[in-house]
C-alpha positions as CSV (number, residue, x, y, z in Angstrom):
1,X,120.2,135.7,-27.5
2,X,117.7,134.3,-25.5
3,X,116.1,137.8,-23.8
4,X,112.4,137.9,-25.0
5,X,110.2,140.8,-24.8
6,X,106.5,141.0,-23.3
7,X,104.8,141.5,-27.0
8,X,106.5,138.3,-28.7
9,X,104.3,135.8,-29.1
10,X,106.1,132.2,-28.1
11,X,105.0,128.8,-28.8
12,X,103.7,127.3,-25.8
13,X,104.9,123.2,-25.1
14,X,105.2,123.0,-21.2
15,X,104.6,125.5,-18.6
16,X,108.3,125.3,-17.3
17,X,109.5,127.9,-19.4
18,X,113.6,127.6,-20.2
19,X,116.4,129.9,-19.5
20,X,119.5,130.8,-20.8
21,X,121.5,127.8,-19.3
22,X,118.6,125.6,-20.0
23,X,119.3,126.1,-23.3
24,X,123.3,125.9,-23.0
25,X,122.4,122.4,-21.5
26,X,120.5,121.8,-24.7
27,X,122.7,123.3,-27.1
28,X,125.6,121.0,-25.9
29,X,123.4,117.5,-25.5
30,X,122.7,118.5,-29.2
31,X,126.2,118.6,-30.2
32,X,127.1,115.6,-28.0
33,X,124.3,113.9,-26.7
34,X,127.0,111.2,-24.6
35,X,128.0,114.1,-22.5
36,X,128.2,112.7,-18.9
37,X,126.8,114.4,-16.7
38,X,130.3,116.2,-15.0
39,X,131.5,117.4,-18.3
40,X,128.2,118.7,-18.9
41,X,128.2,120.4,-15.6
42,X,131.7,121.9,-16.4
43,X,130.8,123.7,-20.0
44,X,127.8,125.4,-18.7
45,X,128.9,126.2,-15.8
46,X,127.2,124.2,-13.3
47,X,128.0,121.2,-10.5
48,X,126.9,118.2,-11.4
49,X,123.4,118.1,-9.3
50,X,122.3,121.1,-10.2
51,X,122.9,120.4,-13.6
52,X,121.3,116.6,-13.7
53,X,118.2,118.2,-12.2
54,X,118.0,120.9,-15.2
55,X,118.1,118.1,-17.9
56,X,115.3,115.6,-16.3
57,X,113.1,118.7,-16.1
58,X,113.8,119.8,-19.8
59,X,113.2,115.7,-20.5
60,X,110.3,115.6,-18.4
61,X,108.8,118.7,-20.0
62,X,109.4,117.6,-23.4
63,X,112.2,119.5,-24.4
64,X,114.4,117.0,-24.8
65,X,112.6,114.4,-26.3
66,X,115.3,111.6,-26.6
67,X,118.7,110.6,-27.6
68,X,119.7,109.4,-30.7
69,X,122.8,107.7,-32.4
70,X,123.8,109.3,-36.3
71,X,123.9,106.2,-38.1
72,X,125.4,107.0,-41.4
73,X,122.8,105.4,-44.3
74,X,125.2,104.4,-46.3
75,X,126.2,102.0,-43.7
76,X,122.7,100.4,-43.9
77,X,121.7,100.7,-47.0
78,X,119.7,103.8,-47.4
79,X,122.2,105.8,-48.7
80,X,120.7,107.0,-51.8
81,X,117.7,109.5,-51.1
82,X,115.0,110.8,-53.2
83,X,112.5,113.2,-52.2
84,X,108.8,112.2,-53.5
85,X,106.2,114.4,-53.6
86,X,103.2,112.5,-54.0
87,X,98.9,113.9,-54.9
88,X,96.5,111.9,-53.9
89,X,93.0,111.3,-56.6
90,X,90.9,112.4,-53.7
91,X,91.8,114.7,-50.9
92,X,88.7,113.0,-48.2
93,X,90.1,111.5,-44.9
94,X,89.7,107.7,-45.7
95,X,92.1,108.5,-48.5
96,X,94.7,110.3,-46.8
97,X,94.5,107.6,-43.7
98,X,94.8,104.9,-45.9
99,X,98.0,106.6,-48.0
100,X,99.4,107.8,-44.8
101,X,99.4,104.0,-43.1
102,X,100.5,102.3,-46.4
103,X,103.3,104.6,-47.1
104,X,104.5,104.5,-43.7
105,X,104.8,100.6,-43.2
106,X,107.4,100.7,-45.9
107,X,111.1,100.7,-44.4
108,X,112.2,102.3,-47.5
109,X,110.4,105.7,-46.6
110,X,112.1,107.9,-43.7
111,X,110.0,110.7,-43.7
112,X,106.6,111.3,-44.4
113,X,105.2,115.0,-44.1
114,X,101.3,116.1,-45.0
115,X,101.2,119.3,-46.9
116,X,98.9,122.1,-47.2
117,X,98.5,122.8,-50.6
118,X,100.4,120.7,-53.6
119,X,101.5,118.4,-53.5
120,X,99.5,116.5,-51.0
121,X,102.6,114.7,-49.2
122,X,106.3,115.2,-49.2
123,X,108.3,111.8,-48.5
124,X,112.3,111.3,-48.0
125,X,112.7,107.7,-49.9
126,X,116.4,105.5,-48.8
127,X,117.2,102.9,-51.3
128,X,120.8,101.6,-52.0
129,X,120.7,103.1,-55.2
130,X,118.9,104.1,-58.0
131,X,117.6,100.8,-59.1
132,X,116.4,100.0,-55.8
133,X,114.9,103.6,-55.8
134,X,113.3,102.3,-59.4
135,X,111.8,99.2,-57.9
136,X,110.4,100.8,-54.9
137,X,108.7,103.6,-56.7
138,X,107.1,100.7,-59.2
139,X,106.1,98.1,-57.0
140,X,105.0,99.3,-53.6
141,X,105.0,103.3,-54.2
142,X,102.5,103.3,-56.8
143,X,100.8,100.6,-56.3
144,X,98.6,101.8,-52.9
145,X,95.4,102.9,-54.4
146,X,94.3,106.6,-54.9
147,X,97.7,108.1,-55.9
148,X,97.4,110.7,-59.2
149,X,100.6,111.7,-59.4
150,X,104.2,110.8,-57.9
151,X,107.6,113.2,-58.7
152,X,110.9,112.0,-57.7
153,X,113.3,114.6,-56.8
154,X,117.0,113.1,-57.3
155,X,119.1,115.0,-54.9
156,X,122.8,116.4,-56.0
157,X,124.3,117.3,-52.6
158,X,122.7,118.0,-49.0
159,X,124.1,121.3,-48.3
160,X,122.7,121.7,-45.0
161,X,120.9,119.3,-42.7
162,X,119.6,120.2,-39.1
163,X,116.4,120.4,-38.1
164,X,114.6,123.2,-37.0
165,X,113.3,121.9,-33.8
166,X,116.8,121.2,-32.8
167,X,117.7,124.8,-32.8
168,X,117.6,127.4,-29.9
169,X,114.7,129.4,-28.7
170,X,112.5,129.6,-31.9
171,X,111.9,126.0,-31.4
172,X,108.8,126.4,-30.1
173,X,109.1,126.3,-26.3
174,X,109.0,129.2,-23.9
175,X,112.0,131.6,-22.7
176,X,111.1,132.6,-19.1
177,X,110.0,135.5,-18.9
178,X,108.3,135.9,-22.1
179,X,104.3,136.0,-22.3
C-alpha cells in the first residue's frame, strides 16, 4: 500500500515525492525494464504522454537510476561466488582508502560494502570456480597491505536475490503526501 501517514518518518531523495502510479510505473520497468513506452502506458493505466512524462521525472529525480541487462555469470565467467569478509590491521582512513581502491580495481570483486562493526568490509568475489576463487584470494586478495584477517564464505544456493532499493515505497524516496 502506498498511503502514508503524517508521523512516519520517510527517507528524503528528491523533493518530487511519488504516487501510487509512480510507483506502478516503477514496479513494471523493474520487472521489464524494455517495456515501450505504449505497453507501459496500457498496464498502468495511462496514454502514452502522460505516462513518458511520469518516467523522465522519476529518472530525472533519481528514482530510476538506470537500466540494466541480467547477464547471467556463468555466461562470463563469474559464476562461482564467494562472499569475503575481510578486517583490516588498522581501522584509520589512509588504510581503508587504500583497501577500498585496491580491492575495487579487481574485476573479480562485484561488490564491495564497508561495515560498521566486524568485519570491516563485506565483498561478493566471481571466479569460474573454486580454483580461480583459490588464486585470487592468494595472489591479489591478500596481498594489498594492511589486511589481518580474510573469511571466505562458500555459498550453497541463493535462495533469494533482489535488492532492497529495488522494492516499493520503503526504498527510501517519498510518497506524496507523507511528511
Amino acid at each position: 500500500m502506498v498511503a502514508a501517514s503524517a508521523s512516519r518518518t520517510t527517507l528524503v531523495r528528491n523533493n518530487s515525492g511519488v504516487d501510487a502510479t509512480d510507483w506502478a510505473i516503477v514496479e513494471e520497468l523493474r520487472r521489464d525494464g524494455r517495456l515501450s513506452n505504449v505497453e507501459l502506458a496500457a498496464r498502468v493505466g495511462l496514454t502514452p504522454a502522460p505516462c513518458l512524462r511520469r518516467v523522465r521525472r522519476l529518472e530525472g529525480d533519481g528514482v530510476i537510476a538506470g537500466y540494466h541487462a541480467h547477464i547471467d555469470p556463468r555466461a562470463t565467467g563469474r559464476g562461482f561466488e564467494v562472499m569475503v569478509s575481510v578486517e583490516l590491521e588498522r581501522k584509520d582512513r589512509d588504510s581503508a582508502t587504500a583497501f577500498e581502491r585496491s580491492a575495487s580495481a579487481f574485476p573479480e570483486v562485484l561488490e564491495l560494502r564497508k561495515m560498521f562493526g566486524l568485519p570491516d568490509y563485506v565483498m561478493r568475489v566471481g571466479t569460474a570456480d573454486l580454483d580461480a576463487y583459490e588464486r585470487f584470494a592468494t595472489d591479489k586478495l591478500t596481498a594489498i597491505p594492511g589486511i589481518a584477517k580474510v573469511d571466505s564464505h562458500l555459498t550453497m544456493k541463493v535462495v533469494k536475490h533482489e535488492r532492497p532499493s529495488e522494492t516499493g515505497p520503503t526504498a527510501g524516496v517519498p510518497v506524496r503526501g507523507a511528511r
